[in-house]
N, C-alpha and C positions, 0 to 999 in steps of 0.2 A: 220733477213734478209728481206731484202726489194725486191718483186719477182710480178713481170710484166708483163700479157703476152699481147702483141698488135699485132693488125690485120692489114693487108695487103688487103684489097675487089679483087683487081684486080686479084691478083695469090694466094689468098685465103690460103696466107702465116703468120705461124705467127714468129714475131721477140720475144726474151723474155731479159727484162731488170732485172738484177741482183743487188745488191749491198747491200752496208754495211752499214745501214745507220748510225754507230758510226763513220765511218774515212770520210764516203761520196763518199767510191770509189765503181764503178758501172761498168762492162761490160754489152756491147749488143750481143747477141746469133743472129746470119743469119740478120742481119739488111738489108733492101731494100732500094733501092738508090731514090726513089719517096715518103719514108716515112723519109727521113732523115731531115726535117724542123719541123717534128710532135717528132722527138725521142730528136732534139734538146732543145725544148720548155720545152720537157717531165724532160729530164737531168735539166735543168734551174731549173725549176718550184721546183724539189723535192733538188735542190741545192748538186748535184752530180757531181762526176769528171767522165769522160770514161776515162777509163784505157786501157782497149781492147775493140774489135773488133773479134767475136772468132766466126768462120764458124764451119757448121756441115760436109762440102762438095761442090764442087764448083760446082754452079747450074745449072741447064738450063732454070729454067721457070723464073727466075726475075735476075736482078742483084744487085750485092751487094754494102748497102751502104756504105762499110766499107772505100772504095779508099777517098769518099768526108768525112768521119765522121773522118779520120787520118788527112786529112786537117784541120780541123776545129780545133782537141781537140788536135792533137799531139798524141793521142792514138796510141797504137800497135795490128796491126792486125795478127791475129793466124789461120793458116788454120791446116787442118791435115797432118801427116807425109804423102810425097809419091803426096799429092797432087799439080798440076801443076800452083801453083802461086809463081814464082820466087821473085814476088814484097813481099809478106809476112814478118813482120817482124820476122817470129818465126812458123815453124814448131812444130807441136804436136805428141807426139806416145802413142801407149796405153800406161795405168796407168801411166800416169805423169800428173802434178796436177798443173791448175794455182789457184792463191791465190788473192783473192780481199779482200781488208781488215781481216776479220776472217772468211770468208766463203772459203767453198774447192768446186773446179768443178774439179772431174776427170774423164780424159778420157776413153771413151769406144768405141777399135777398132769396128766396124759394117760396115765392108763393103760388098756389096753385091748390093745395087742400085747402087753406084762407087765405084770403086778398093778402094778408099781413103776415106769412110766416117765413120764419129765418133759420138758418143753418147755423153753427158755430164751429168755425175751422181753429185748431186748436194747438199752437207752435207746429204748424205747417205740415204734422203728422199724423191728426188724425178731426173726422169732424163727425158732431155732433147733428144729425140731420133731421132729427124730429117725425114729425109725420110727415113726409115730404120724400125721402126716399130710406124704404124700410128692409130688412133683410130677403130676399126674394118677395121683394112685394113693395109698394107704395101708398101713402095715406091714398083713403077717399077724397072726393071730387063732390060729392052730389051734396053739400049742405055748407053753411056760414061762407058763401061767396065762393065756395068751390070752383075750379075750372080746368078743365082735364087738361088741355091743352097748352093752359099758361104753365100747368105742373112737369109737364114732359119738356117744355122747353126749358124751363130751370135746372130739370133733372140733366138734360143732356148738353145744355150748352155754358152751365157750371160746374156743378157738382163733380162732372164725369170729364171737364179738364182740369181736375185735379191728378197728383199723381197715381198712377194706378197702384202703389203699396199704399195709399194711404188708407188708412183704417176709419171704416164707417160703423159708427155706435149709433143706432136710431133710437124712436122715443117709444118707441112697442114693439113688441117680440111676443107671438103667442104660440112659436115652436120650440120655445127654448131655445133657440139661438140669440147668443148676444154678443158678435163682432162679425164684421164681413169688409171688406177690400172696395176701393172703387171697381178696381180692374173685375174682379170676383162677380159685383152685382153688373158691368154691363156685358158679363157673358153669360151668366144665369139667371139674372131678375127674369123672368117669367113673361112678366108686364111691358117691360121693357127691350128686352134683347130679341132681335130680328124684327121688331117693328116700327113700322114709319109715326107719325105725327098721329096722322089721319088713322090707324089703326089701333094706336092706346087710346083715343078720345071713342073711339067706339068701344074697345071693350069697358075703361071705365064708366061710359053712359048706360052699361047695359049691366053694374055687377048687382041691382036690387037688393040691396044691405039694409037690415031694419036699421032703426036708428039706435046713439049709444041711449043706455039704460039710463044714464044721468044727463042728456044734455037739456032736458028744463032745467034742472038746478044748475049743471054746473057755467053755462055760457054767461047764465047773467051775474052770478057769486065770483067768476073771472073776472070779468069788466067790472067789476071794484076789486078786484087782487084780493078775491076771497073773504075779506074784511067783513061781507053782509052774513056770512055761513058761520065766521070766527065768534062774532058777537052774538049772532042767536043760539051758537052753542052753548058762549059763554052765560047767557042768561039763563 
């Protein structure tokens, strides 16, 4: 398996490139819409197909390149079930499984930063967790359907029965850290290690976080997969 992960400086996001390098077919994981000349180069260069386009949850701090990267390659963009992008080629629900070449990504409902966000467990070794559970730290709760409590139970009564070597790649890192262990984050996570239910819904009720820089543009340019942001650039 051929596994990627690339940076994003502005919204300290990262995108992760998948693929097969026997058939050449490759999905991109949260792709950003100002990185898509670099993820372009990137597909060339290692002589890969995009196949999809496959979001963790429709964001509010960046937007997604997925609207101009379906232009380009013809790719299919996947959001998760329940999430509000009508443009999507393909809704996802937990445990159902896309197929790239010979590698499995399947889904893992976590919602809890939004009603609708997903995990991507990835040939049974490592997963892709998005804002949902982040390297000593975990997305926000307080905005687009947030809820602290649906989040901690996803975190701990999924994510954290996975293996403990399995390797968690989330979808922001603002310490420069970019890998961490299940086993790792439920002895260290901050947020999460030594406290009950009732105790992370209080600290998250109480972290007073402005909001992201971009979520008027980017919530609504997401629920159409960017397409509204592509085209007014375009003009």
């Amino acid at each position: 398996m051929l596994f990627r992960q690339l940076f994003d400086p502005e919204t300290s996001t990262y995108t992760y490139l998948v693929a097969d390098p026997e058939t050449g077919d490759a999905v991109l994981i949260d792709p950003v819409l100002e990185q898509v000349e670099r993820d372009m180069k990137l597909l060339s260069e290692l002589h890969l197909t995009l196949r999809y386009c496959l979001e963790t949850h429709i964001h509010a701090d960046h937007i997604t390149g997925t609207g101009k990267l379906r232009q380009l390659t013809a790719c299919k963009g996947i959001v998760p079930e329940r999430a509000e992008a009508a443009c999507a080629d393909r809704h996802i629900a937990d445990g159902e499984n896309v197929h790239v070449g010979s590698i499995v990504i399947q889904a893992i409902a976590t919602p809890g930063h939004t009603d609708s966000h997903m995990s991507y467990w990835i040939n049974g070794d490592r997963v892709l967790t998005g804002d949902s559970l982040l390297i000593r730290g975990c997305g926000r709760t307080d905005f687009q359907s947030g809820d602290a409590g649906t989040l901690y139970d996803h975190i701990t009564q999924k994510l954290f029965t996975l293996a403990d070597d399995t390797l968690v790649y989330p979808g922001h890192d603002y310490r420069g850290q970019t890998v961490s262990t299940i086993g790792e984050e439920k002895r260290y996570n901050p947020r999460l290690a030594g406290h009950d239910r009732d105790q992370f819904v209080t600290l998250m009720n109480n972290l007073n976080l402005p909001d992201p820089k971009k979520i008027a543009e980017a919530v609504p340019a997401n629920q159409k997969c960017g397409n509204a942001v592509t085209t007014l650039r375009q003009g």
